[in-house]
C-alpha positions, 0 to 999 in steps of 0.5 A: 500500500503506497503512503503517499499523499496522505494526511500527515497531521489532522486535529480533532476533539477526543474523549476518553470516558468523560475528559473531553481534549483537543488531539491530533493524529499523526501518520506513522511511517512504516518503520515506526508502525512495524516498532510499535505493533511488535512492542504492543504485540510483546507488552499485551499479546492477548488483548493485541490479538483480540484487537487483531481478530476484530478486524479479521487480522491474524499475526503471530510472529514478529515477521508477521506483525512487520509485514502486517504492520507495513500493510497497514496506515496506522496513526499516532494519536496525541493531545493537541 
């Protein structure tokens, strides 16, 4: 999947349960994206996998998280 062209930086209103906060969504460039889902794949295997299979996806080694990871845009989401 090319990345080119797309949204780098896009500001928006969030809640998490009642705290309402200005964010913004960063696209992450493929390295990065395939870093952080091996990490988030280490830190919280069960629930990364359940997360996972809600969208149809399924990885169980790290090779296949990176090229799963690089399949995909994913976004870092941080407060304005």
């Amino acid at each position: 999947m090319s990345q080119e062209g797309t949204l780098r930086v896009s500001h928006f209103h969030a809640q998490v349960g009642r705290r309402k906060f200005a964010a913004r969504a960063e696209s992450l460039p493929p390295e990065e994206a395939e870093e952080r889902m091996v990490r988030y794949l280490e830190r919280v295997p069960r629930y990364a996998r359940a997360v996972m299979s809600l969208g149809g996806l399924k990885a169980n080694t790290e090779a296949e998280i990176r090229a799963l990871a690089r399949q995909m845009l994913m976004f870092a989401i941080k407060p304005a």
